[in-house]
N, C-alpha and C positions, 0 to 999 in steps of 0.2 A: 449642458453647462449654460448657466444663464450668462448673458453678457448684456451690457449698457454703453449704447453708443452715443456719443456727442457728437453735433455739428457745431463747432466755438463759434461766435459771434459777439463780439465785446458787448457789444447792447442786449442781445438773447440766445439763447443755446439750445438748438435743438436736440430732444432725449427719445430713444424706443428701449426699449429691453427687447429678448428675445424670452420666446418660453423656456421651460428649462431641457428642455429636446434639444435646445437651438434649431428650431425647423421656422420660425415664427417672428418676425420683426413687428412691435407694435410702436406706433408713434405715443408720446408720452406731453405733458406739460411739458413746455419751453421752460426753461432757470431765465431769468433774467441776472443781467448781470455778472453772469459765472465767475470772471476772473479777481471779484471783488470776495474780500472774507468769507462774507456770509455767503455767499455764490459757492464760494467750494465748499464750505461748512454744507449747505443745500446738499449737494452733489454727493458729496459725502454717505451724509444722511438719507440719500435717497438712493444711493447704490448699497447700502446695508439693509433699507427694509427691502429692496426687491432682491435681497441673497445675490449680488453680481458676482461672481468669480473673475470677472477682468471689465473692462472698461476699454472703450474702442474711440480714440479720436478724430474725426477725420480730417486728414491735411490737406490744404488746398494748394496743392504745389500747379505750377502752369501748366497749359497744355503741354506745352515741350519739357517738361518735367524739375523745369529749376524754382528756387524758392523765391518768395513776393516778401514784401513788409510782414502780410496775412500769412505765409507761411512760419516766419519767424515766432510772430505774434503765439502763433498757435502751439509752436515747438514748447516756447515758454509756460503756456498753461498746463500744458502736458505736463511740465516737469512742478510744476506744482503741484496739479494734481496729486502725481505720484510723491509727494508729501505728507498729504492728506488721507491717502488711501493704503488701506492694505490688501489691495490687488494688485495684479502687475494693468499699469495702463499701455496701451499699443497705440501707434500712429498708423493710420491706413487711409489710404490717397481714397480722395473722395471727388475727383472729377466726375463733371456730368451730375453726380446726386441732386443738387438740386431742378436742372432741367427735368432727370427723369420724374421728380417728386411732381413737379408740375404737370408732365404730360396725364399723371397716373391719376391726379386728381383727387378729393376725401377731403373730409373736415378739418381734420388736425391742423395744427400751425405747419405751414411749408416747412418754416428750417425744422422742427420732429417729424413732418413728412420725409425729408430729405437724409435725416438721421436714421429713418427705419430703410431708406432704400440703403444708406453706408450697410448699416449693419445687415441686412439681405445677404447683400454682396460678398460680404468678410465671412459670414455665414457659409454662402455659397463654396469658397476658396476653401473654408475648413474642410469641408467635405470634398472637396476635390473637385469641382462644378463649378467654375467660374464664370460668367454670362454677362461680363460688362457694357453688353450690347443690346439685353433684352432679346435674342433673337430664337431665343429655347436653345440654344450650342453650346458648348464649352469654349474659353478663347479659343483653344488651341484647333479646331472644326472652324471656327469662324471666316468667311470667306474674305473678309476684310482683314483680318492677320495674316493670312498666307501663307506660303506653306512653312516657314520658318518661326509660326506662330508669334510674330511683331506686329506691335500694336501698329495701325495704319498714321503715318505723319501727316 
């Protein structure tokens, strides 16, 4: 299944698709503007030429998991999107994506760097391999979730 993920950012949005395996996160042009007409109009049109079957948003909810201004913000584009779109669009917590995007390094625009680590991840969870720690483990192995497999506070 191909999917396209967005990192929202009122000023630019970063984009990766995934190959159609879903094994493959590539970072993409940033949209600027996204939440403006032609921003989704963009988005749009560029989740139908790349054949998307769904559309991945990442929310940025806080460390401790409640919502910000930028959470709200982002709930709202989503539900435009899903206007616009005849996918189903998803929200998936995107902590940490852009530090990792940073440590990993590449050319791309960091927010579509940070857009292909979201979609990795989401990626990863479809398949059953979740690794939100980079450390090659599944959470639930992760020595930092314990044995109750909970994220570390």
């Amino acid at each position: 299944m191909r999917v396209l993920a967005l990192d929202y950012g009122s000023a630019r949005c970063g984009a990766a698709v995934s190959d159609p395996t879903g094994t493959l996160a590539t970072p993409l042009d940033p949209i600027v503007r996204p939440g403006t007409k032609v921003g989704l109009r963009l988005i749009a049109a560029l989740a139908h030429e790349l054949g998307a079957e769904r559309v991945v948003v990442g929310l940025p909810v806080s460390l401790g998991g409640g919502d910000s201004a930028q959470t709200r913000e982002t709930r709202q584009f989503a539900d435009r999107l899903r206007a616009v779109l005849a996918v189903p669009v998803e929200l998936y917590d995107e902590r940490f994506t852009t530090s990792l995007a940073q440590q990993a390094g590449g050319n791309a625009a960091l927010d579509s760097r940070a857009a292909a680590v979201l979609l990795d991840e989401w990626l990863n969870v479809q398949r059953g391999r979740a690794d939100r720690w980079g450390s090659g483990l599944p959470d639930e192995e992760h020595p930092a979730r314990g044995s109750r497999g909970r994220r570390p506070r």
